[in-house]
N, C-alpha and C positions, 0 to 999 in steps of 0.2 A: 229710332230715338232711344228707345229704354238699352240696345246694347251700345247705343253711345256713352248713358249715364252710366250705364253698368262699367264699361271699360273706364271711364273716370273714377269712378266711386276703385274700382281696384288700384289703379294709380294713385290714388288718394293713399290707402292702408299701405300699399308699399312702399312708398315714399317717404310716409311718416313714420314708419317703423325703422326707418334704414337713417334716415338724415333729422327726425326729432333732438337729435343731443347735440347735432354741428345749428340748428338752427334756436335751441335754448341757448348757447354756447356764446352766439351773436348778438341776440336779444339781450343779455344780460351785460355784455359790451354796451350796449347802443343805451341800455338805460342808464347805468352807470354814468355814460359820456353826459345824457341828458340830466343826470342830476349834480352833476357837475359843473354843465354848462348851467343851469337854473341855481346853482351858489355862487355863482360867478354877477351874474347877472344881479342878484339882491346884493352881493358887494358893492359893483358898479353905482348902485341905487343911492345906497349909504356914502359910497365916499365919490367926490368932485375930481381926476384926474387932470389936473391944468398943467400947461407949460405955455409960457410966456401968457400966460391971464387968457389965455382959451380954453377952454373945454372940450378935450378930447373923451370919445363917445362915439358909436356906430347910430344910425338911423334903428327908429322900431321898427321892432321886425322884420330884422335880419341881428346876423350876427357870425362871430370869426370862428375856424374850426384851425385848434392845430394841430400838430405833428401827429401826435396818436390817435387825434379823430379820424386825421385824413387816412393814416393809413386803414382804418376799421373801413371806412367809406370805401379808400380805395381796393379793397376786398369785394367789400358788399357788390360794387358794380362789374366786378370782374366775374363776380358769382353770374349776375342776371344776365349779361352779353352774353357768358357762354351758351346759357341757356338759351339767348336770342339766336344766336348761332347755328348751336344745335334743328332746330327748327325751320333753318333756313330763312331766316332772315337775314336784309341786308341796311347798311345804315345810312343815313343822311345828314345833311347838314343845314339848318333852316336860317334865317337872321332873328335877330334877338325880337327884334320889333318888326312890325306889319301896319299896310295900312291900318287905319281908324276904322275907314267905311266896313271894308272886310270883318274887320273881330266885332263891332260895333251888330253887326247884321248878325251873326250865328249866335249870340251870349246874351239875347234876351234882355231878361230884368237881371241878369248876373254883370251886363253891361258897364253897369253903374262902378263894378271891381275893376275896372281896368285903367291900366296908368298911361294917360296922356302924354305925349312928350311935345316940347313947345315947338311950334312950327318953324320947320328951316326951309331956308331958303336958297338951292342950289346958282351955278353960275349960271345957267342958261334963265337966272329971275322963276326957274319951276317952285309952286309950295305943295308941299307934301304934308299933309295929316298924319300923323305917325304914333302909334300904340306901342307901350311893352307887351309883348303875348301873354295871355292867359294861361292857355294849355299850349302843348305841342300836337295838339288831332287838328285844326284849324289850321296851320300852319301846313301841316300835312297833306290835308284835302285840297289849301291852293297848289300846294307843288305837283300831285298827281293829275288834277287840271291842267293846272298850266302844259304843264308836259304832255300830255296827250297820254297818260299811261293806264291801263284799262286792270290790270290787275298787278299786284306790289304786296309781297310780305316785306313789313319794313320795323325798326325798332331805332329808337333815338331817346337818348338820356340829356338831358337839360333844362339850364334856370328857367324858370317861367314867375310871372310876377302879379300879385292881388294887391289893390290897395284897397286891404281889408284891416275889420279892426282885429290885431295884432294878440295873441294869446300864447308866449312864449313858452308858460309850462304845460301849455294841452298843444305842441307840439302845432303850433297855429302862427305860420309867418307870411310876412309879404313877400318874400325872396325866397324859395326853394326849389329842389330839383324834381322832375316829372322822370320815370323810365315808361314809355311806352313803346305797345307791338299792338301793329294794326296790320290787317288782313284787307284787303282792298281788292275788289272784283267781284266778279257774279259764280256763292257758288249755292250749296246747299246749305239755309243759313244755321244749322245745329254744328255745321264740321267746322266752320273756324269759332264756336262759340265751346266745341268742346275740346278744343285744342287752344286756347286761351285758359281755360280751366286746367287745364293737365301742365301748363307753364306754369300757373300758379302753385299746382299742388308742388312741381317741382325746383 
């Protein structure tokens, strides 16, 4: 264990010795976007955009990202895939929503966050209980069940959805994106905890 932390703790200093100025460099992008996007938003506040006597307006929390957001974002994710990559991980693709019963069972008293969606009703007269996901790890643990798959290095970038209360400038929305890497199987449990650590440092 201490030469697991030790090989961490050095991946840690080299990393940030090497890549601290590309990762100031982003930061100061992603703030900027967000105090931009936070002057924007006290605009919206102040002035009523109407056409034809409606009021046009996005839902709280959430909100639009343009051209220069996307592409800083589109960077950002390009950065963490590789690194998912590098690692050997491989990706997946879940559905937006899951049953009720399912995310309702794993999230506790966190339960109460999660967005209902109104019961439909297929052709064959089936009703379906139907949630927006919470996280993307729930979504996950049903698809490695489901499938019968006993161990899975896996990484997936996607919305997931809170109906929480809404704090736009502490960076706090109902609508945002999750990237995660999970390690799935039986091994020694400090090796995929210290190789989670060493993706983050890098």
């Amino acid at each position: 264990m201490r030469l697991i932390l030790n090989t961490c703790l050095y991946y840690t200093k080299v990393f940030y010795r090497t890549r601290s100025r590309q990762i100031n460099d982003t930061l100061t992008k992603l703030l900027s976007s967000q105090q931009e996007e936070s002057n924007r938003q006290s605009i919206l506040k102040s002035e009523n955009v109407t056409i034809n006597d409606k009021i046009l307006k996005i839902p709280r929390g959430t909100r639009d990202y343009h051209p220069r957001q996307m592409k800083i974002r589109e960077e950002v994710f390009r950065t963490i895939i590789d690194c998912f990559k590098q690692h050997g991980a491989d990706t997946i693709d879940t559905p937006v929503f899951e049953l009720t019963t399912l995310l309702r069972e794993k999230y506790g008293e966190n339960a109460k966050l999660i967005y209902e969606l109104q019961d439909p009703i297929d052709d064959d007269g089936n009703n379906e209980k139907l949630a927006l996901r919470y996280d993307l790890t729930v979504p996950f643990a049903r698809y490695i069940s489901q499938n019968k798959i006993s161990a899975m290095k896996r990484y997936q970038i996607g919305k997931v959805y809170r109906r929480d209360n809404p704090k736009m400038t502490r960076g706090r929305y109902r609508e945002f994106y999750q990237c995660d890497f999970d390690i799935a199987g039986c091994y020694d449990p400090m090796i995929p905890d210290a190789e989670c650590i060493k993706i983050i440092v890098e």
